[in-house]
C-alpha positions as CSV (number, residue, x, y, z in Angstrom):
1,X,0.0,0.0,0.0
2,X,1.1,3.4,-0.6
3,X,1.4,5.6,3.1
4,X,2.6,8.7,2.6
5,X,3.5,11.5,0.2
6,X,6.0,14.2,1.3
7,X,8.6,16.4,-0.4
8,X,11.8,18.6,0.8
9,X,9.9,21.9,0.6
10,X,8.1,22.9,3.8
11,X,5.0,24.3,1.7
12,X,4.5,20.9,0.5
13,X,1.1,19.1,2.1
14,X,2.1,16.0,3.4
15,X,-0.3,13.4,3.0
16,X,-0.5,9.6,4.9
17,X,-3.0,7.6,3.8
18,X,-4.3,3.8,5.1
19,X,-5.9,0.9,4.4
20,X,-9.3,1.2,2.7
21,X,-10.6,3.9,1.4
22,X,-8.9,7.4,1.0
23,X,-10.4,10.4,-0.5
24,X,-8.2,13.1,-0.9
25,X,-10.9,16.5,-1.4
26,X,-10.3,19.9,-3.1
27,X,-12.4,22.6,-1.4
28,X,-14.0,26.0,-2.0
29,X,-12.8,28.3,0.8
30,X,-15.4,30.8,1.8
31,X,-12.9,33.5,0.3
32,X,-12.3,31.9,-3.0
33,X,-12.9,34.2,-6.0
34,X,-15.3,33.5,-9.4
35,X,-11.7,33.9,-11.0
36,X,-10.5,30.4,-8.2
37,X,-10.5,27.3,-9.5
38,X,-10.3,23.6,-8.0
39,X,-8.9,22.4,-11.0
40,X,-5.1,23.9,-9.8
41,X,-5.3,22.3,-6.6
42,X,-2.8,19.5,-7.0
43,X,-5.3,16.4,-7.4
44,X,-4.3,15.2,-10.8
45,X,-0.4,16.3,-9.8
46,X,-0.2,13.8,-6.7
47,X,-1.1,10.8,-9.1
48,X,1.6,12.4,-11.5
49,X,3.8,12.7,-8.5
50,X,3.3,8.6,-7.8
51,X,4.3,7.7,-11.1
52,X,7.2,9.8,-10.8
53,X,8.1,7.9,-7.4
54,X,6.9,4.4,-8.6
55,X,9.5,4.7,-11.8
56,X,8.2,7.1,-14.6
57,X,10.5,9.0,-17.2
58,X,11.4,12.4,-16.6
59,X,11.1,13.9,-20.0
60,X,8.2,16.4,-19.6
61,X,7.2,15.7,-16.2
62,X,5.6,17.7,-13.5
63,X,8.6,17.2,-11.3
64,X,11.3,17.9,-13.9
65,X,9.8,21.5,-14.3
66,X,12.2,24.6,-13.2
67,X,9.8,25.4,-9.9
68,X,10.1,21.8,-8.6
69,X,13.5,20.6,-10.7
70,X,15.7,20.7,-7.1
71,X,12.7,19.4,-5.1
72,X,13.2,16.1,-3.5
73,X,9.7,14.5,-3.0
74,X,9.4,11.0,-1.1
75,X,6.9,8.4,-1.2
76,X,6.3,5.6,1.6
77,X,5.1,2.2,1.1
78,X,4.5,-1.2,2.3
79,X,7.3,-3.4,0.8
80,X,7.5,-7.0,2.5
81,X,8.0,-9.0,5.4
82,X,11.9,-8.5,5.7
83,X,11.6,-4.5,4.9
84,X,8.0,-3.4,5.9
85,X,8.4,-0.5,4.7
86,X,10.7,1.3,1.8
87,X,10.8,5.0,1.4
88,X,11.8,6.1,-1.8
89,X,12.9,9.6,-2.9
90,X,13.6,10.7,-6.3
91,X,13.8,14.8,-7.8
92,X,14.0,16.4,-11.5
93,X,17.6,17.3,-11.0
94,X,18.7,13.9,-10.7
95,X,16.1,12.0,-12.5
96,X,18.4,9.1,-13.3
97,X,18.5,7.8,-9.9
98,X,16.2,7.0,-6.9
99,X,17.0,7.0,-2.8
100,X,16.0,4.0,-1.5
101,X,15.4,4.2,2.6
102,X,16.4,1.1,3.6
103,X,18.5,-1.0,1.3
104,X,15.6,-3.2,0.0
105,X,18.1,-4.8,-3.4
106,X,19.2,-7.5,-1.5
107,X,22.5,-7.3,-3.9
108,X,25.1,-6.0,-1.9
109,X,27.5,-4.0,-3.0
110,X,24.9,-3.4,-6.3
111,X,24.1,0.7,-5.5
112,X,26.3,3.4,-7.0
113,X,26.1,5.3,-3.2
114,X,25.5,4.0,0.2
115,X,25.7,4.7,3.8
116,X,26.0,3.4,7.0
117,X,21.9,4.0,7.8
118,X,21.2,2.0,5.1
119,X,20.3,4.8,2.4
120,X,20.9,3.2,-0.6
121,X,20.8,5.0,-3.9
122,X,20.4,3.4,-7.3
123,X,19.4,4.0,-10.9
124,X,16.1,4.0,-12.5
125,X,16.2,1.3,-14.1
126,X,16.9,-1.3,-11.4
127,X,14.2,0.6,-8.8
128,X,11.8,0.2,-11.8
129,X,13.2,-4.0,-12.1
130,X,12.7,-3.9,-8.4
131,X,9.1,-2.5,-8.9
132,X,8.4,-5.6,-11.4
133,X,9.5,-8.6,-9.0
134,X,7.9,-7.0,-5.8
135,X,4.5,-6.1,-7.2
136,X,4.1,-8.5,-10.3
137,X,6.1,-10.9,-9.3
138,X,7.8,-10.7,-12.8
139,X,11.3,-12.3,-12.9
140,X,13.7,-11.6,-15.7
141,X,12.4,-10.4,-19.3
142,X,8.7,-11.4,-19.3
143,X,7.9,-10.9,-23.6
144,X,5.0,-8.3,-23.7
145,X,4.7,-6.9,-20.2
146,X,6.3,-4.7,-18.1
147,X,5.6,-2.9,-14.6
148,X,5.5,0.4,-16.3
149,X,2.6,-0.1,-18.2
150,X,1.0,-2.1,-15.5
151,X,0.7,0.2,-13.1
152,X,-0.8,2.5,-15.6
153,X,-4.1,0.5,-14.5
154,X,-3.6,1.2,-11.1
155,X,-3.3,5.0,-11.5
156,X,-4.7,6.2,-14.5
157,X,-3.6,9.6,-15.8
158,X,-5.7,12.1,-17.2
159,X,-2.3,13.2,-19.1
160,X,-2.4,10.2,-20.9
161,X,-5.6,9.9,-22.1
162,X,-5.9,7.1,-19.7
163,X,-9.6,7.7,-19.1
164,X,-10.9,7.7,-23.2
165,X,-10.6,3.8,-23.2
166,X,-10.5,0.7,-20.6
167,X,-7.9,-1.3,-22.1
168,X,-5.6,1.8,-23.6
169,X,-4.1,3.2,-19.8
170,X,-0.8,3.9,-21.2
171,X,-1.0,6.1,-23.6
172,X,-3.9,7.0,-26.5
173,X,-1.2,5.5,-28.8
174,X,-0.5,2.2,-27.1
175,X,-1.6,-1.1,-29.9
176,X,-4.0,-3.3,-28.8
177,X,-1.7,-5.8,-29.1
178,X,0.7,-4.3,-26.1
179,X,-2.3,-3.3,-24.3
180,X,-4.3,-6.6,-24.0
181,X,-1.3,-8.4,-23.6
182,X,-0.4,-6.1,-19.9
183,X,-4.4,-7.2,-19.5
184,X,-4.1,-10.6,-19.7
185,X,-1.4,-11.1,-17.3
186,X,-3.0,-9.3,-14.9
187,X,-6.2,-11.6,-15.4
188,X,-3.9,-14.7,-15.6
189,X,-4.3,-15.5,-19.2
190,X,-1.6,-16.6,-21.4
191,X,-0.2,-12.9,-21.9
192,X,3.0,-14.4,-24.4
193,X,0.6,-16.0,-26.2
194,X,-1.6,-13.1,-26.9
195,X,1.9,-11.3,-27.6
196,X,2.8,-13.6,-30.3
197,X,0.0,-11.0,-32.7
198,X,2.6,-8.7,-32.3
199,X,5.2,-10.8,-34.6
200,X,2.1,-11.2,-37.0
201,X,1.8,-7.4,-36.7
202,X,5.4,-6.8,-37.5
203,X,6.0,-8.8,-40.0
204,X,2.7,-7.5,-41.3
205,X,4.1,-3.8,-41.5
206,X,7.5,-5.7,-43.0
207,X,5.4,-6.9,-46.0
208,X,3.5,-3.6,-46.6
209,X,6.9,-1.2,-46.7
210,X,8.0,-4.2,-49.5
211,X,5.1,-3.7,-51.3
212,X,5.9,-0.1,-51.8
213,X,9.4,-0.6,-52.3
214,X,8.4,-2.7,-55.3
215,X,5.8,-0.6,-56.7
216,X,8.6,2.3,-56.8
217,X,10.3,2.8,-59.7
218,X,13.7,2.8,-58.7
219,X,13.6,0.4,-55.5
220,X,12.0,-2.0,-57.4
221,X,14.8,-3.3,-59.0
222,X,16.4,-3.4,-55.8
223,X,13.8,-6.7,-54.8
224,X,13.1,-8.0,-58.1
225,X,10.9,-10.9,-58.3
226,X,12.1,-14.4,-58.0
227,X,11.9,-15.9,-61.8
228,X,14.7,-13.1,-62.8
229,X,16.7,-13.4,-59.5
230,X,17.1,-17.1,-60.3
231,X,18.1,-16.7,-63.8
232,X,20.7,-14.3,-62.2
233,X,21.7,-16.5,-59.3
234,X,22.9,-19.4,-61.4
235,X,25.1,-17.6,-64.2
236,X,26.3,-16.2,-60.7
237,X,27.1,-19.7,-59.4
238,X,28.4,-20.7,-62.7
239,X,31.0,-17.4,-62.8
240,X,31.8,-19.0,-59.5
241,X,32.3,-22.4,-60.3
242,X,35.2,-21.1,-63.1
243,X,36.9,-18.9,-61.1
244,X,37.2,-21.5,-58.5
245,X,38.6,-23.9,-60.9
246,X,40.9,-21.2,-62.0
247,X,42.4,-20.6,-58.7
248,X,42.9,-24.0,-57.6
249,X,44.8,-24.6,-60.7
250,X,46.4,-21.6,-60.6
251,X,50.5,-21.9,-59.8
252,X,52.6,-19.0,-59.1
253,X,55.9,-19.2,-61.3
254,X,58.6,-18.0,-59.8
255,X,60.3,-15.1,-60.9
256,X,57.5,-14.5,-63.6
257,X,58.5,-11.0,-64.5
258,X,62.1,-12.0,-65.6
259,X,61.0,-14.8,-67.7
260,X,58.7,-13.1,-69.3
261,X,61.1,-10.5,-70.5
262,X,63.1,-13.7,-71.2
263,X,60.2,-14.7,-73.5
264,X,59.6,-11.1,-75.0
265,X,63.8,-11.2,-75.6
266,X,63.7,-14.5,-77.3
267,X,60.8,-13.4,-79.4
268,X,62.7,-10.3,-80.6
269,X,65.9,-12.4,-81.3
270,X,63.8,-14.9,-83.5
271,X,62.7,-11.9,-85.3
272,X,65.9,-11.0,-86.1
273,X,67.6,-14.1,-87.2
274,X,64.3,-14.7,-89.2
275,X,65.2,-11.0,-91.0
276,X,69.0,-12.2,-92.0
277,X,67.9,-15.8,-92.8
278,X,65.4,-13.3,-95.9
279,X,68.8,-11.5,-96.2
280,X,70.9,-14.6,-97.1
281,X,68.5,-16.4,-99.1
282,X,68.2,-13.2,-100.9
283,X,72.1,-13.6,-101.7
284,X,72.0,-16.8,-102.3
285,X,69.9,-16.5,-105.1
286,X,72.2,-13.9,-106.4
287,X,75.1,-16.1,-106.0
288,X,73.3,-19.4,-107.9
289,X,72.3,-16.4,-110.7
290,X,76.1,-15.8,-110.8
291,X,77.5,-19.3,-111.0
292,X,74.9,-20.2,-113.9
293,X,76.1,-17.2,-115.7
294,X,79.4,-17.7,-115.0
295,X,79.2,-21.5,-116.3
296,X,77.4,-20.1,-119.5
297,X,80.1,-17.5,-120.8
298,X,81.4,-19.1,-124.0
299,X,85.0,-18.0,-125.1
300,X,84.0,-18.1,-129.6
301,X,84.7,-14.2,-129.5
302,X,88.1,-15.1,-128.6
303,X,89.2,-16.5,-132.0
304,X,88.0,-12.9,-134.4
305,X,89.5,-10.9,-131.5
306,X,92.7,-12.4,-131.9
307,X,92.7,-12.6,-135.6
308,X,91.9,-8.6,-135.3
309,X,94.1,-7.8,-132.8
310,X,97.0,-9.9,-134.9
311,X,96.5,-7.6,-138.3
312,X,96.1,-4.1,-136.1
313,X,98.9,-5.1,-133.4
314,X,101.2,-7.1,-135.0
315,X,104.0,-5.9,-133.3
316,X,102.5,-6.0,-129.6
317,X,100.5,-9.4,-130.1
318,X,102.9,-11.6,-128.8
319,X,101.4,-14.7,-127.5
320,X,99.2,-17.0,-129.2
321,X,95.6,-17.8,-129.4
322,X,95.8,-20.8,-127.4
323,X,97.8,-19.3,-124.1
324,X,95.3,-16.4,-124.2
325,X,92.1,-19.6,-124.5
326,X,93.7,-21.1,-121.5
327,X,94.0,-17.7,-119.6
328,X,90.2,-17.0,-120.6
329,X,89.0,-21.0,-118.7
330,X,91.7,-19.5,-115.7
331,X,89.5,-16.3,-114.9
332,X,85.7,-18.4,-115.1
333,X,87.2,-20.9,-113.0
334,X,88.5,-19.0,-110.5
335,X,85.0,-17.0,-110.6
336,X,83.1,-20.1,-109.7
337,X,85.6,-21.1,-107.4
338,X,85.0,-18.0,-105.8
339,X,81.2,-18.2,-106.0
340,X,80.6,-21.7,-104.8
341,X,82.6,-20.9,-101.7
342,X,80.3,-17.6,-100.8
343,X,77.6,-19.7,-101.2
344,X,78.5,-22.4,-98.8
345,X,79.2,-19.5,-96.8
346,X,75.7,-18.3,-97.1
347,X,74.0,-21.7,-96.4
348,X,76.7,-22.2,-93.8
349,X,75.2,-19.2,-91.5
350,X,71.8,-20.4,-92.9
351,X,71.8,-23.8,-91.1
352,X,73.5,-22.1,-88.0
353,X,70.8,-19.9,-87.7
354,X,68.2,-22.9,-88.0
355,X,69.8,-24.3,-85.5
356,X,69.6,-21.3,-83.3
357,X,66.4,-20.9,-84.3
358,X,65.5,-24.4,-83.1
359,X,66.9,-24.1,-79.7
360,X,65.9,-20.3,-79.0
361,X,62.3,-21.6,-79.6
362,X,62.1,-24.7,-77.5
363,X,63.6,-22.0,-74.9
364,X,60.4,-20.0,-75.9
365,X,57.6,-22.8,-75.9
366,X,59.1,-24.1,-72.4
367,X,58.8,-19.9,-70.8
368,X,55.5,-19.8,-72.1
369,X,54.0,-23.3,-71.4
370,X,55.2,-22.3,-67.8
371,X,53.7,-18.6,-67.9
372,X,50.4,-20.4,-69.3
373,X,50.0,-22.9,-66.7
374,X,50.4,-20.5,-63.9
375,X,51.2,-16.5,-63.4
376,X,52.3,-13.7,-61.4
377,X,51.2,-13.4,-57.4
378,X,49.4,-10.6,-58.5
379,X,47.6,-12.5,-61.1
380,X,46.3,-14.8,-58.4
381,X,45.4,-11.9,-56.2
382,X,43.0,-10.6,-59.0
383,X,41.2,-14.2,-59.5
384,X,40.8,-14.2,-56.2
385,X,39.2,-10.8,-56.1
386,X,37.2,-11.4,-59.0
387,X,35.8,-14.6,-57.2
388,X,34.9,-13.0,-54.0
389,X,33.4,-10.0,-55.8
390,X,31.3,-12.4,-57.8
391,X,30.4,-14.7,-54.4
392,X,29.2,-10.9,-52.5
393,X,26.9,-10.5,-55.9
394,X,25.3,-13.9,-55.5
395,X,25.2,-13.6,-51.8
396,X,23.2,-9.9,-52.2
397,X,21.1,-12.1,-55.1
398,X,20.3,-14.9,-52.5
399,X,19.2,-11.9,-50.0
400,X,17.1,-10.3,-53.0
401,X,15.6,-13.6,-53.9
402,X,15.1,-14.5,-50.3
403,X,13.0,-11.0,-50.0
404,X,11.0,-11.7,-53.4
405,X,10.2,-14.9,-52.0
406,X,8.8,-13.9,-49.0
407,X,7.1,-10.6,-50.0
408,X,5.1,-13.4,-52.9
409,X,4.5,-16.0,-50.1
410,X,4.5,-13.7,-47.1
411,X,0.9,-13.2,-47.5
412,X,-0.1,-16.5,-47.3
413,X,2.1,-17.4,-44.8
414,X,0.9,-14.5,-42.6
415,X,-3.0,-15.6,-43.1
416,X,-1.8,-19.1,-42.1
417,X,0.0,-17.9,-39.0
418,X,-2.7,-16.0,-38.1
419,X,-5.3,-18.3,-38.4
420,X,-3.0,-20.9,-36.3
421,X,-2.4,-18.6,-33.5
422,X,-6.5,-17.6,-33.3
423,X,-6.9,-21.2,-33.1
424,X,-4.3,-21.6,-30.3
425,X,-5.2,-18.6,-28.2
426,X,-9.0,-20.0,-29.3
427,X,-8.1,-23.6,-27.4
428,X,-6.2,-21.7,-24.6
429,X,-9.3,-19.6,-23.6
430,X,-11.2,-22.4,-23.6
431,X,-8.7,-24.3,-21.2
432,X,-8.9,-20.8,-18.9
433,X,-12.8,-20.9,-19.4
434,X,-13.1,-21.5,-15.5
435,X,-11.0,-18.1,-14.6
436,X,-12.4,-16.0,-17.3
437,X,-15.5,-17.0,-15.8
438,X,-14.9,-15.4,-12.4
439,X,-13.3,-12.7,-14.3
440,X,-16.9,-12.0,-16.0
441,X,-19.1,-13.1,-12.8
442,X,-16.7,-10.1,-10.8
443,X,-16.9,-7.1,-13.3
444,X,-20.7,-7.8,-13.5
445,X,-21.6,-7.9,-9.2
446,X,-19.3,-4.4,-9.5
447,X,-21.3,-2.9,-12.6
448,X,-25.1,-4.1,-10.8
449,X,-23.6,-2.5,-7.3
450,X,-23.2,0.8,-8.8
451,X,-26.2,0.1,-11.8
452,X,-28.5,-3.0,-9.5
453,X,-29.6,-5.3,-12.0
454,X,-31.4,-3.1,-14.3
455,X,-28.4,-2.9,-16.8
456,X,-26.4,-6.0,-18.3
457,X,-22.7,-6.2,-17.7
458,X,-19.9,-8.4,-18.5
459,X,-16.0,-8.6,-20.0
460,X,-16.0,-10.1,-23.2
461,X,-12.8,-12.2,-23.9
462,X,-12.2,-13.9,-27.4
463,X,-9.6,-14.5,-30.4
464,X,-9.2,-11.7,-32.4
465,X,-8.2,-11.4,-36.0
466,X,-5.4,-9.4,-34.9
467,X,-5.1,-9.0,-31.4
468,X,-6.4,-10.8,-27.9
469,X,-9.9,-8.7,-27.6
470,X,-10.6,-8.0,-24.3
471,X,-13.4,-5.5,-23.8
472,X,-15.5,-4.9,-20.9
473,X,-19.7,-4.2,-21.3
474,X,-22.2,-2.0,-19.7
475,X,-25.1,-1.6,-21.4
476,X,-26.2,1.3,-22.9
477,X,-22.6,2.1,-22.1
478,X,-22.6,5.0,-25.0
479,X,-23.1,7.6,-22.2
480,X,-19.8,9.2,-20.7
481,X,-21.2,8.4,-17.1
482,X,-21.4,4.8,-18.2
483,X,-18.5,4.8,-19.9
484,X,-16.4,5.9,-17.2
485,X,-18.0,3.6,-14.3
486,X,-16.9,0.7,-17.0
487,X,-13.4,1.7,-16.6
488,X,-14.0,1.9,-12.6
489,X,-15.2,-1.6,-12.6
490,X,-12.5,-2.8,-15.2
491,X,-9.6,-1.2,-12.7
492,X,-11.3,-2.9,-9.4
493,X,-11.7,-6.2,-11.5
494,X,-8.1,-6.3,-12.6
495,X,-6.8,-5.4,-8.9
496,X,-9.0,-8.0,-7.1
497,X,-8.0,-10.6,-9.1
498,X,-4.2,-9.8,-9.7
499,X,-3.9,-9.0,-6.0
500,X,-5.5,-12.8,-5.1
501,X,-3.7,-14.2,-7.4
502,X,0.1,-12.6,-6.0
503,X,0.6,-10.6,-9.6
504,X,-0.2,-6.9,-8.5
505,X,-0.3,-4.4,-5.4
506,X,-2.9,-3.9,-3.1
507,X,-3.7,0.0,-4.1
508,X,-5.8,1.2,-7.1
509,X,-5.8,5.0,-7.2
510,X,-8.4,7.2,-9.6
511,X,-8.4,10.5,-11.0
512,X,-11.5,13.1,-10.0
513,X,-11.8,13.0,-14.1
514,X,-13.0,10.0,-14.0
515,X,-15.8,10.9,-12.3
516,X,-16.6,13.7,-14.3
517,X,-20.1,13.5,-15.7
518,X,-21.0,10.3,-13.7
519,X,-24.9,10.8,-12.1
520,X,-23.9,11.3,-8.3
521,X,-26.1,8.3,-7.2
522,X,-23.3,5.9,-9.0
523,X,-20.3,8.4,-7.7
524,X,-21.7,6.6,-4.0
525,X,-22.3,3.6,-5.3
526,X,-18.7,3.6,-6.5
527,X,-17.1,4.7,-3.7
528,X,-19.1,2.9,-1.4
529,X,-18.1,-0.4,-3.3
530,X,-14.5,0.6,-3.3
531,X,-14.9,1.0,0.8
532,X,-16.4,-2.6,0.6
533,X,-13.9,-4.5,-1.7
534,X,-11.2,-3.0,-0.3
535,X,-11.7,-3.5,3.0
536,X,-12.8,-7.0,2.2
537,X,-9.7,-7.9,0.1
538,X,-7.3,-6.1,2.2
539,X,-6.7,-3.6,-0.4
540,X,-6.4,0.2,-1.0
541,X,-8.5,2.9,-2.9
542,X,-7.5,6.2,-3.3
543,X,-9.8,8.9,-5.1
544,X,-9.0,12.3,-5.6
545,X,-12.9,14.3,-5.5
546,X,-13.9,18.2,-5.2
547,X,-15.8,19.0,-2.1
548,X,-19.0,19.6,-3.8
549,X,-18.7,15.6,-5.4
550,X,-18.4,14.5,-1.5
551,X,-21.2,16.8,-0.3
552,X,-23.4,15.4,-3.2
553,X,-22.9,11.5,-2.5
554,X,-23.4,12.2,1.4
555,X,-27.1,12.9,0.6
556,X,-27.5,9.5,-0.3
557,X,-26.8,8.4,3.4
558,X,-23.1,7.3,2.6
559,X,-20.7,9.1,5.0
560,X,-17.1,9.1,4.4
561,X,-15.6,12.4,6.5
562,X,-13.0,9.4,7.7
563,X,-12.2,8.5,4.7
564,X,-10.5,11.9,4.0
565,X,-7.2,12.7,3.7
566,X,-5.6,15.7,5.9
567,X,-5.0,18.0,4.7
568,X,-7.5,19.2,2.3
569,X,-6.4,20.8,-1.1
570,X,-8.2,24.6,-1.5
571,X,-8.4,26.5,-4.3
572,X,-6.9,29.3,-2.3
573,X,-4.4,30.4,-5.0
574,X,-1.3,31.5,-3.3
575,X,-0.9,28.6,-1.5
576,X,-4.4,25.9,-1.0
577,X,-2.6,23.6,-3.5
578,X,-0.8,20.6,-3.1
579,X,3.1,22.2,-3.7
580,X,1.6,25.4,-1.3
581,X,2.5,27.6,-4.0
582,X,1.5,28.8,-7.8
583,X,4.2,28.6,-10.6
């Protein structure tokens, strides 16, 4: 139970409050002004001021505000057999962290300050993990809930909407799905089942944003669709597949640069015995030429020359036809001679360059059989890139087609799930019939206390297409009265039960909204009921009312001036408020 309420500023009204029923009132003082107003007093700010003790986020709170920001406020309450009680303080400038008076961790050496009076301060997060074990019992990560938005059903807040819908106390935002999965815990359902429509939802929402990736021009090709991706996929595994067998075949030659300059030398060296072997021949043809001609010179114009030469030069003529004949077959002999012997010469350097030519290019053939069967390091660096640049292609393929085939089966699939897990939470409600039962038989004995019998009401409880529907009844619940003595029944049904039951607190606190436009005969029905359960259950019920509400509801014979909580809020304006001053 929650005890007391106090803060480090003197003009701060301390409030304690006790088992039962606890009204904390707003009055009209007998100097208030037309221009006064209850509305300031401080009633919606003291449930804002127990979320903020009981674990809520800073960002935006009432406490985090400049006026308040170095205000320490504290908040007292029943904790357990070993600690009793725990007293925990918490202000806006030091939001991240919580004083807890005594050490109630039970983890030594676990705070981040501590003192020898057992003070014990720690962060946020661990007082809120503290928060889940002692009043939900919730150990570890429990999928769907959380204390936070627990308690949100056990102190609405009017500035989160918490009074436009029964299941929604959160936040007007808050899915169905998170919202009727923090329900059924609290009714002792099978809450991760009914979270399991939040995987249906997401994937869902996954499928929708790949439908309009597809449908846009240029994100389409980034999906595809599956016929193409497969086409692509195997000349990708085939690229693969020779690469592969290129590098394990691959063999590095040693000192590849210098042989292949060997090879490119060799090459140039054939090139130039080729161009004297054309040379030669070239000569050689010359020199055969020669020799024939040489062979063919006849020596007939010898005899008239002589005979000539005789009658002009008798004098000088001196030798005789047949020594100047044999002189004549001296000279074309010694000409072939001469000839024959270049033109062994010729073939000679002919053969030898054959020869050469023969060994130069097995030289050649071996270089470049090597080269060819393997290569340069760096040649087997680039296959290597190449193949995993082709293996990151197919693998970005296989993603593609993976996506392409689940955006054109998702649908399907999703349907299937969805009817499966209808069908499961279907046969599990059916298992729980028994407890959804009492569920039902509860909310409706609360609804006919405050409405008697005239008026059906119940919860109703089923398989939704896409969430766990839980929805409680009232009829003719279109009204705003109606509808907001639905969500008072729906808050004292979940606490009954989830208190029995070991998985919430003994404290339910309401917000004067709620009981804005509710006929004042079912305000003291309400009331009177929450005196009865609570008292009866061993529980607590704290309402925040204007006088005028309280004066109304004791006309009908229900009197509860020792129900209120001292001191009562005014709407003096300087300082009748809760924080004793305006800011």
């Amino acid at each position: 139970m929650l005890r007391k309420i106090s803060a480090s500023d003197v003009r701060f009204k301390h409030m304690e409050f006790h088992p039962g029923l606890n009204l904390v009132v707003a009055d009209k003082t007998s100097k208030s002004l037309e221009t006064d107003s209850r509305n300031s007093a401080g009633k919606s700010s003291l449930l804002e001021l127990f979320h903020f003790l009981l674990g809520a986020r800073a960002t935006g709170h009432l406490a985090a505000k400049q006026p308040l920001k170095n205000v320490s406020f504290s908040l007292e309450l029943d904790w357990g057999d070993q600690h009793p009680r725990v007293t925990v303080s918490r202000s806006g400038a030091a939001p991240d962290h919580v004083i807890l008076t005594p050490d109630v961790t039970e983890q030594p050496g676990d705070s981040l300050f501590e003192s020898p009076g057992h003070r014990i301060e720690i962060a946020l997060a661990h007082w809120n993990s503290l928060i889940e074990r002692r009043f939900f019992g919730l150990r570890g990560e429990s999928v769907g809930v959380s204390g936070r938005s627990l308690l949100s059903f056990y102190i609405r807040r009017i500035s989160s909407n918490a009074f436009n819908e029964a299941i929604r106390a959160s936040h007007s935002r808050q899915s169905q799905i998170d919202a009727t999965t923090n329900v059924a815990y609290l009714l002792g359902l099978d809450f991760e089942l009914a979270n399991k429509y939040k995987d249906i939802m997401q994937r869902e929402a996954a499928r929708t944003q790949l439908q309009k990736a597809v449908k846009d021009p240029a994100l389409g090709q980034i999906v595809g669709n599956t016929a193409d991706l497969r086409g692509q996929m195997t000349l990708a595994r085939q690229r693969i597949d020779q690469l592969k067998d290129q590098v394990s075949s691959f063999r590095v030659v040693p000192e590849y640069e210098r042989r292949a300059e060997e090879a490119d030398a060799i090459s140039r060296e054939l090139r130039d015995l080729a161009n004297l072997d054309t040379i030669d021949r070239s000569n050689l043809e010359d020199l055969r030429r020669s020799v024939e001609e040489t062979s063919d010179v006849s020596s007939e114009y010898l005899a008239p020359a002589y005979r000539e030469l005789s009658i002009t030069l008798p004098d000088h003529v001196k030798r005789r036809y047949e020594e100047v004949q044999r002189f004549h077959e001296t000279v074309v002999q010694n000409r072939r001679r001469y000839l024959d012997q270049e033109m062994h010469e010729v073939m000679d350097r002919l053969r030898s360059r054959g020869v050469d030519r023969e060994t130069l290019g097995e030289r050649q053939a071996e270089i470049l059989r090597e080269l060819n069967e393997g290569g340069a390091l760096e040649s087997l660096s680039v296959l290597q890139q190449a193949l995993a640049t082709e293996q990151s292609r197919l693998d970005t393929l296989k993603h593609r087609f993976d996506a392409a085939s689940t955006l054109e089966s998702s649908k399907l699939q999703i349907e299937a799930q969805r009817a499966q897990l209808r069908r499961d939470v279907t046969l599990d409600l059916t298992d729980r019939n028994a407890r959804i039962d009492r569920a039902i038989q509860l909310f409706s004995t609360f609804a006919q206390k405050i409405y008697g019998d005239r008026r059906d009401a119940w919860l109703s409880i089923s398989a939704g297409q896409k969430s766990l529907q839980i929805e409680p009844h009232i009829e003719s619940d279109g009204s705003r009265g109606i509808g907001q003595m639905k969500i008072f029944c729906f808050d004292l049904t979940l606490a009954v039960i989830a208190h029995r039951e070991n998985r919430g607190p003994d404290f339910l606190v309401h917000d004067s909204h709620l009981f804005d436009g509710v006929d004042e005969r079912q305000v003291a029905r309400a009331l009177e009921l929450a005196r009865e359960v609570t008292t009866r259950e061993g529980m607590q019920y704290i309402a925040t009312l204007n006088s005028d509400v309280l004066a109304n509801v004791t006309r009908y014979g229900l009197e509860l001036d020792e129900y209120v909580v001292l001191p009562r809020l005014t709407d003096r304006f300087d300082d009748g408020g809760l924080f004793g001053f305006r800011f």
